[in-house]
Steps between C-alpha positions, in 0.01 A plus 500: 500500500484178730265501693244762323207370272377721234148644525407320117622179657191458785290588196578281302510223786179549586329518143443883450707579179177398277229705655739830547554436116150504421468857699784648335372389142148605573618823638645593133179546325389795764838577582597634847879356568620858515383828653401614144233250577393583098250181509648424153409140359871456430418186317325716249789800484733652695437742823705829612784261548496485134509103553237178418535168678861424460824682691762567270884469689768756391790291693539251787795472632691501868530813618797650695391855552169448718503576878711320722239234652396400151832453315699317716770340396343346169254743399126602492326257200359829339294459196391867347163478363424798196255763545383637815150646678678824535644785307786622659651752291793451659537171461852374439360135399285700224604272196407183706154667713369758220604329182449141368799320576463144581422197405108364589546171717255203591469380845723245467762713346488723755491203775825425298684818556454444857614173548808557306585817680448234834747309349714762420536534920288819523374568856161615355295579165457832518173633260578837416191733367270173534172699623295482114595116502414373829296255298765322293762514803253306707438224184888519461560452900229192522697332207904588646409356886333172352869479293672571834569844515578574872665872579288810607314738229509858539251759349718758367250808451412845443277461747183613316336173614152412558316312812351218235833439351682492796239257644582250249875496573444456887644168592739512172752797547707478747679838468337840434701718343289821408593883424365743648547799287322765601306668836275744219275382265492834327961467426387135421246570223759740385810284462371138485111594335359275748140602770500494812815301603624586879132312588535258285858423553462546852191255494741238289794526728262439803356172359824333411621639872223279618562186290882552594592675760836648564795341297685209658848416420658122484833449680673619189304856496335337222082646487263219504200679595311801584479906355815691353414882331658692283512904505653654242615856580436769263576857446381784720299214701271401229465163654404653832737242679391661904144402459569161368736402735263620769208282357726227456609497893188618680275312266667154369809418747757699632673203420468556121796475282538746274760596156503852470645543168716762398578353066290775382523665198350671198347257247260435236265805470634695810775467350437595137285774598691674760215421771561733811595418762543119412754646176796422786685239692371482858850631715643304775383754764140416401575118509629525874243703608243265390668194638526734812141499536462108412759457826296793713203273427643224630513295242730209361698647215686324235832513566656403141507848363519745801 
């Protein structure tokens, strides 16, 4: 990454890691860091994310399955955080995101985690489901770049994100990486019990457009900065892939780079409970036809899994 300073590093250069500490902190006890926006006093108990003042990480490790840009030849630095600010019931990370598995870390532990998986030659740590602990990230972040760490973090997310939490990260992530799930709130209360999410997620994926533009590539096709989304196609266009990809190009930036994902499958409730029409495999015709539609929209498509 020669050549490329990390957002966190200018922070912490010019003296802003204490103060965006504070904010995140203070934000806890009225809590808005998610779209739930429950104004919990997560210092007293825990909010709809089900969690207090501490993440809890399921696994960090480097991860060879991520998109292209991100894994590299060494990996993406991911560390899995448990419990999530959604309710997928499809979710096939259910025993990490609905369950309690993990292990509650301090900031310093967590700073830990990411300087080792620095060492370990990852081109990024990669925070995956990090939206209900945007506050210890940022305590954890402040405490890894004062110890050195130097390589580009990305905000691995469902993308049910909210304007105040994303406003604390600006000038610390360097890569967005949000879902976008669904073009109808109606399917999206239905599968993933969540209100109101195309505005909301639309709203997110607008702000971290604007704090990172389009992504850039190193030499290497290595990402160092910028916006990267993930659609996940589902069955009988549940996910409403035409609209999004619309938005996404007329909207944010024709330039956008986009995964459309074709891994589903039945899982966790949907699965147990026979669900129609998510109670089947998406088919490979409907996983063309919505990367069709990313390509018709003009824009950049990842090219590990087409």
């Amino acid at each position: 990454m020669t050549g490329y300073e990390p957002a966190y590093r200018r922070l912490l250069r010019e003296g802003g890691f204490p103060e965006r500490v504070r904010q995140a902190q203070a934000a806890l006890t009225d809590c808005n860091l998610c779209a739930w926006q429950c104004g919990i006093d997560r210092t007293q108990m825990v909010g709809v994310c089900r969690t207090g003042t501490r993440a809890s990480v399921a696994s960090a490790f480097p991860h060879m399955g991520e998109e292209a840009p991100l894994t590299g030849r060494h990996g993406s630095g991911t560390i899995f955080f448990a419990r999530c600010n959604m309710r997928c019931q499809f979710c096939q990370n259910h025993d990490i995101s609905q369950a309690d598995a993990g292990e509650p870390v301090e900031p310093d532990q967590l700073a830990g985690l990411m300087l080792r998986l620095q060492a370990m030659g990852c081109h990024n740590v990669n925070f995956v489901s990090p939206s209900h602990v945007i506050a210890p990230i940022i305590a954890a972040v402040a405490i890894a770049a004062q110890a050195g760490l130097s390589i580009p973090l990305v905000y691995n997310t469902g993308g049910y994100d909210s304007l105040a939490g994303l406003a604390l990260l600006d000038g610390i992530i360097d890569i967005y990486m949000p879902d976008m799930k669904y073009a109808d709130a109606v399917l999206a209360r239905r599968y993933s019990k969540i209100p109101d999410y195309p505005a909301r997620n639309r709203a997110a994926v607008r702000e971290m457009h604007r704090q990172v533009g389009d992504l850039e590539l190193d030499g290497d096709g290595i990402a160092r900065r910028g916006l990267l989304v993930r659609h996940l196609v589902l069955p009988d266009d549940v996910a409403g892939t035409a609209a999004i990809v619309r938005w996404l190009a007329e909207d944010i930036s024709p330039n956008t780079y986009i995964n459309v994902m074709g891994q589903y499958r039945p899982a966790w409730r949907v699965k147990a409970q026979d669900i129609a029409p998510l109670n089947r495999p998406v088919s490979s015709g409907e996983v063309r036809a919505a990367q069709r539609l990313a390509r018709e929209a003009g824009l950049r498509l990842d090219q590990r899994w087409l």
